[in-house]
Each structure stands twice: as C-alpha cells, then as structure tokens.
N, C-alpha and C positions, 0 to 999 in steps of 0.2 A: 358315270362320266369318265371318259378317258385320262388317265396320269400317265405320265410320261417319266420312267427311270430307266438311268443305265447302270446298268448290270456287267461287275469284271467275266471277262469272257474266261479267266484264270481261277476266280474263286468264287466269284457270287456277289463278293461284296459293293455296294454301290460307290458309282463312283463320280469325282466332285471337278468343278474348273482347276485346274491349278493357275495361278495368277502369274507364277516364275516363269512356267513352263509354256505358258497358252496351249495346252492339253487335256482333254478329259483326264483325270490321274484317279487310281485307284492305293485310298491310304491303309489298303491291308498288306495288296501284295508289291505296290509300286510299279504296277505296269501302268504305261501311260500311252495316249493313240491322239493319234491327228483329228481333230474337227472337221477337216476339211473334207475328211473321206469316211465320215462317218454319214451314211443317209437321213436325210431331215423326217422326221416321222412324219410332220401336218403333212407336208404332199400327200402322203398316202391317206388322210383320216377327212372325212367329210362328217360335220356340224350340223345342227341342227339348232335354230337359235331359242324355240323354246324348248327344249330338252332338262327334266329336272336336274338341278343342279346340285348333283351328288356326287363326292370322291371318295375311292377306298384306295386305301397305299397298297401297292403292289409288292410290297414286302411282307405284311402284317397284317393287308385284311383289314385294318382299322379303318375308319368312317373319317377323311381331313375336314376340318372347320377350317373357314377363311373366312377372311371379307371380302366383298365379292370388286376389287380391286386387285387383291393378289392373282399373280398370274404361275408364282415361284417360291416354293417354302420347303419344311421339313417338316416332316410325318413326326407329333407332338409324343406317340408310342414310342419307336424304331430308331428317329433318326436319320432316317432317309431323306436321299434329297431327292425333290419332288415338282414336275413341270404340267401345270392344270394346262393341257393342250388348246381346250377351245377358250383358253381367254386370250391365246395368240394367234388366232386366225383369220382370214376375212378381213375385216377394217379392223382388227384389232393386233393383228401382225404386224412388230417393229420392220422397219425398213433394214436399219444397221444399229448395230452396238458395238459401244468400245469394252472393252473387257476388264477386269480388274488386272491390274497390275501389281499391286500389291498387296499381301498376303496378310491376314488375319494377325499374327504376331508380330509384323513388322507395322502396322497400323497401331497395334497396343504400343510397340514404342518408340512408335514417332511422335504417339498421342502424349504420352507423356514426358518426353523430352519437352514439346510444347508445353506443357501445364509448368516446367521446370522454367520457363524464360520471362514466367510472367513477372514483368517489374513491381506492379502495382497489386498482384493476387496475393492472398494469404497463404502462411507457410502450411497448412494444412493442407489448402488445396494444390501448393504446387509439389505436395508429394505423391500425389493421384493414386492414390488406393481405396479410393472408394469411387470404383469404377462398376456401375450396376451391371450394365452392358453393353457389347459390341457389335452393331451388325450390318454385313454388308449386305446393302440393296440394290438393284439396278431402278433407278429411277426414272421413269418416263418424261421425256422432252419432244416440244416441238420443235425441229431446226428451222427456220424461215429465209427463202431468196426474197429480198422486197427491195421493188425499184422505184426508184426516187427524180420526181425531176420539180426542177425547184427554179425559180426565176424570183429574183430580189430586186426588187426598186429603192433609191434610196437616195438620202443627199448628204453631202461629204464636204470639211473644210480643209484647208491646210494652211496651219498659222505659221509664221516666220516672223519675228525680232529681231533690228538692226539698227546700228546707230550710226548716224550722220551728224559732224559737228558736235552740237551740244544737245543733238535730240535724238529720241529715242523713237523708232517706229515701229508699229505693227501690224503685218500686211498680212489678209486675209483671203482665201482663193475660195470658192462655192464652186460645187462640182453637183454633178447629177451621176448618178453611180445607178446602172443597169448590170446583172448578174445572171446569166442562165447555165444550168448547171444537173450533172448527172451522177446519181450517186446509185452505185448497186452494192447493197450491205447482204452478204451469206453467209450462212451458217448462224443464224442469229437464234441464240438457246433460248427456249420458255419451259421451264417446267408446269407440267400438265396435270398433275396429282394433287388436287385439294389438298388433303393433309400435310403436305409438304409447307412448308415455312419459306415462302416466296423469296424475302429478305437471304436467308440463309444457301438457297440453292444461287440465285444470283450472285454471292460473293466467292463461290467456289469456281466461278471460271478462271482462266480459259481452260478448257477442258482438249487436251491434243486430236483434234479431229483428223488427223493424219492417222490415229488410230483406229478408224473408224470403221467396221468389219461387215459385209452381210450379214444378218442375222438367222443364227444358228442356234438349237434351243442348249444343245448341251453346255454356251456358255453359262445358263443359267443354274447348271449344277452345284446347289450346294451355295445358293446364296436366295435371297428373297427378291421377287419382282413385282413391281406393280403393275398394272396396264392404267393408260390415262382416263382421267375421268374429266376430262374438258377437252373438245376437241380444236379441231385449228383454229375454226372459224369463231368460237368463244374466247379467243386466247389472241389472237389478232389485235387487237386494242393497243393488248401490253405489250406487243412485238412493237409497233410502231411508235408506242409512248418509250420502249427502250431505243430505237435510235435518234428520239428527236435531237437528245442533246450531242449527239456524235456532227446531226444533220448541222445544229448551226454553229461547233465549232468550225466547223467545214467552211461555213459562211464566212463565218468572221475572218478566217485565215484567206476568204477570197476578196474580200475590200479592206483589206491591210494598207497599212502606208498614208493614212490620213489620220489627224488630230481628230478629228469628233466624225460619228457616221450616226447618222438618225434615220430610222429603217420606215419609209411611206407605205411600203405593200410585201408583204411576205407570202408567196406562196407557195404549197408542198405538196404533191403529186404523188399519194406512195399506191402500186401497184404489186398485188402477193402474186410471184411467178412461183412459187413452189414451197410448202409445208411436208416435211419428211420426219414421219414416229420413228423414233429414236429412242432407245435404253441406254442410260450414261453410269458408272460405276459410283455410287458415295456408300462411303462406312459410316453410317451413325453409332453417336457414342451417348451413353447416356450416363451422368455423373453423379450420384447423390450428396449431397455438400452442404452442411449447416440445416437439415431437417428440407433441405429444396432441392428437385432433382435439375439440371443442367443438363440443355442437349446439344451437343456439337456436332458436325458435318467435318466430314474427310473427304478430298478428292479421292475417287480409289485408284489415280492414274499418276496425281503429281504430287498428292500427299497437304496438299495445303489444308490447314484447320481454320476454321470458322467457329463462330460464337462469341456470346458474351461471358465470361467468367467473372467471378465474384472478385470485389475490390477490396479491399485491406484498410481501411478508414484511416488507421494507424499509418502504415506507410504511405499515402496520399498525404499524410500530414505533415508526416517526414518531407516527404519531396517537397513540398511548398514550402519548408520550415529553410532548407534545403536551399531553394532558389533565391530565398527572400536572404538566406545568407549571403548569398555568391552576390547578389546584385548590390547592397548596401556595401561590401567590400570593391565591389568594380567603380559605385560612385566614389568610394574613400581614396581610392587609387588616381583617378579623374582627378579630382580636386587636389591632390597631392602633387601631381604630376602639372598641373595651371598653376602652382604655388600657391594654393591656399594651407596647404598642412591633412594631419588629417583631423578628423573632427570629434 
C-alpha cells in the first residue's frame, strides 16, 4: 500500500511540520519549504478500496502496524514520519486542517506550568515528572452549518406593587407572547473518533477556525492522525443536542422583560446545510501518578489543558478548614460591629 514521506531534497533526512514555522522543516539540515508549493501527492494516486492493507516505510523496508483508524504515524524501526495515503482519500479526505502551532517542547511546559497552578493537586503531582508521554494528534471533527427556525408560543405576566393611602396594591397584566425566530449556528465541532473522550475533546474549544487551511498532507508530518470513524449523519444527534441550549438561551433573551413566562408550545426546526471533515490539532498527555495513569488534552493552537487531576484530600481539608475559619471570624466581626461583642 502506498506511504507517503518527505524526503530533504539536501540530505535524505525525513522531514517533519514545523509548528513555528508552518513549514515542512527538515531537523538534520534545517532547510525548510513552503506547503503551498509543494504538489499533493493523492491527486496523482488512485485507490482501490479493497486493496490488501499492507504498509512498508519507505525508509527501512519495515512492515507499519496500525489501527485501521490511523491515517499518520512513525515507522516503530526508523522513526520516520509516515502518511498511509489511501486512508485520506475519496470520502475519507479532510476538507481543511488547522495546524499545530505549538511545538512539542513548548506543550511539555506549558503542560507543566499547568500541573504547577493546581490549588487542590498534590505536591507530587504538581511537580509533573512522571510524564509517560506526549503526543501530538490531528483529530478528526465534524464542523456542522445547522439552520434553526424556531416559533415560541407562550404566556407572560407583569407584576407591579403600589401604595395608595393606607393600601397596598398589586396589579397584574397577562399577555400572550408569540416568537418566530431564525438562528444559523457554523462551525459547530463534533468530534468523530470513537476512542476520543467526548467530554474532553468538547472542553478543548474554541478552536481558531480563522486557522483553518486546505488540507495538505505534509501538514501531517511527524505527528499522528486519525481518519473518522462516525460519519456525519451518525454524529448529527449530538450536533443538534449541542446547540440546543445555545437555542433557548436565545429564547429566553427573546421574551425578556416579563416577571413569569410559562412556555405553551415550543418548536425547533433544525436543518443540516453543510458537514465539512476536518483535522483539528490536540497533544495528548499521558501522566502516571499514584500507580493510575491520567490523560489530559492540549489545544495544539491555544494551548488550553483539560482533564481531571488528582485531588490532595489533605489540602481540600485545609481549604474547608480554611473557609470555616474566615466565616466564624466574619460572623465575630458582624456581631461586634451590631454591638453584641465578640463571642
């Protein structure tokens, strides 16, 4: 089966994305070449979909083992970095990718500045050297345009209190509240890869789609990719289960201005005008820590970390021990300050 490497036109040596640079970069001799003007190989390569699925590194000869999700790795021999052609082709060819921006070394310490701020982690862990490993993936997403038309029926009061003389009144207005209303939400991210931690890919937005590049395979030099393994129409659920709650803060900020709204008929109209495959950049980290490995998520664009890290019982107990102090002194103050004294 076809692999896909670049090769320094200088030395031989294979050559990888640079993240600083958005360049093919080669880390022997430091020549570095534009993507742009480099020719896409798939144009020229035609597939064949049962075709046995066998790869040898084009460095080494050696036989690549994958899971038949990768579409981008390293030669387990050599070291090479390595692009399985036919898992990006046809329907399985990204539309656009954002590229990494940041670089392997700067991901180690930014990861760890983060493990360093953790208030409630143990001091073990926020020294982060038991760092298993680091690796940057491009992750497959679906981006969604879904159009929304929405019409709200509803009924609405508005209470007012007023005193007259020696009486006290209060006047109630009933309204009938009709809403129709057009919402178009894009760019809306699902990641597509099973094994991906749904939870963890969602909290890593937003992701700068203003970065968003055709897809060119040499960005994928020298990092791992997956191709998706759910496609749009599987994934459609959770696109539209993610904007609901966007959909009815939308609402409520459109029948504002009344004391009670009690909602009679709600309806939602969503409409998929367009799902575009996408590869989106995250560094997974994986952490060994108290005999349990920890996995955390990196943007590879904005750098933001996700995950849970381990809690410190001790300091949680501190903190509470902590607040329980500052609050019996704030009531002692209180009372002090009304003339009671303190207590």
């Amino acid at each position: 089966m076809p692999v896909i490497e670049y090769k320094c036109p200088n030395c031989g040596s294979g050559m990888v994305f640079d993240g600083n640079t958005g360049r093919l970069s080669c880390p022997s001799c430091g020549r570095k070449d534009n993507i742009e003007q480099i020719p896409d190989p798939l144009k020229k390569q035609v597939f064949i979909e049962d075709e046995v699925k066998e790869y040898h590194c084009n460095s080494c000869g050696a036989v690549i083992v994958t899971e038949p999700e990768t579409s981008a790795t390293t030669c387990s021999f050599c070291g090479s970095a390595v692009v399985l052609s036919d898992r990006l082709s046809g329907n399985l060819a990204p539309v656009m990718v954002i590229p990494f921006s940041i670089t392997k070394e700067e991901a180690m310490k930014a990861f760890k500045k983060w493990c360093r701020n953790g208030l409630l982690t143990p001091g073990g862990f926020m020294t982060a050297d038991r760092i298993k490993g680091i690796t940057g993936m491009y992750v497959p997403f679906w981006l969604y345009e879904l159009h929304n038309r929405v019409e709200v029926h509803a009924r609405g009061t508005k209470v007012r209190t007023y005193t007259r003389g020696d009486y006290q009144y209060t006047e109630t207005q009933h309204f009938d509240i009709y809403r129709k209303i057009r919402l178009n939400y894009v760019k809306v991210p699902i990641d597509a890869s099973e094994k991906m931690n749904d939870e963890l890919m969602d909290k890593l937005e937003p992701f700068p789609y203003q970065q968003l590049k055709e897809f060119k395979t040499p960005y994928l030099a020298g990092y791992i990719a997956e191709k998706y393994s759910q496609n749009d129409e599987q994934l459609y659920p959770r696109a539209k289960e993610k904007i609901s709650s966007y959909i009815d803060s939308y609402i409520s900020t459109a029948v504002s201005g009344y004391t009670t709204v009690s909602y009679t008929n709600k309806q939602i109209d969503t409409t998929l005008k367009q799902a575009d495959y996408v590869l989106l950049p995250v560094w997974m980290v994986h952490y060994d820590y108290n005999k349990f490995e920890h996995t955390f998520a990196m943007n590879g664009q904005t750098g933001k970390v996700v995950g849970k890290p381990p809690i410190s019982k001790a300091k949680v107990a501190a903190w509470f021990a902590g607040i329980s102090g500052v609050s019996l002194l704030s009531l002692k103050l209180i009372s002090w300050a009304m003339g009671g004294g303190f207590l």
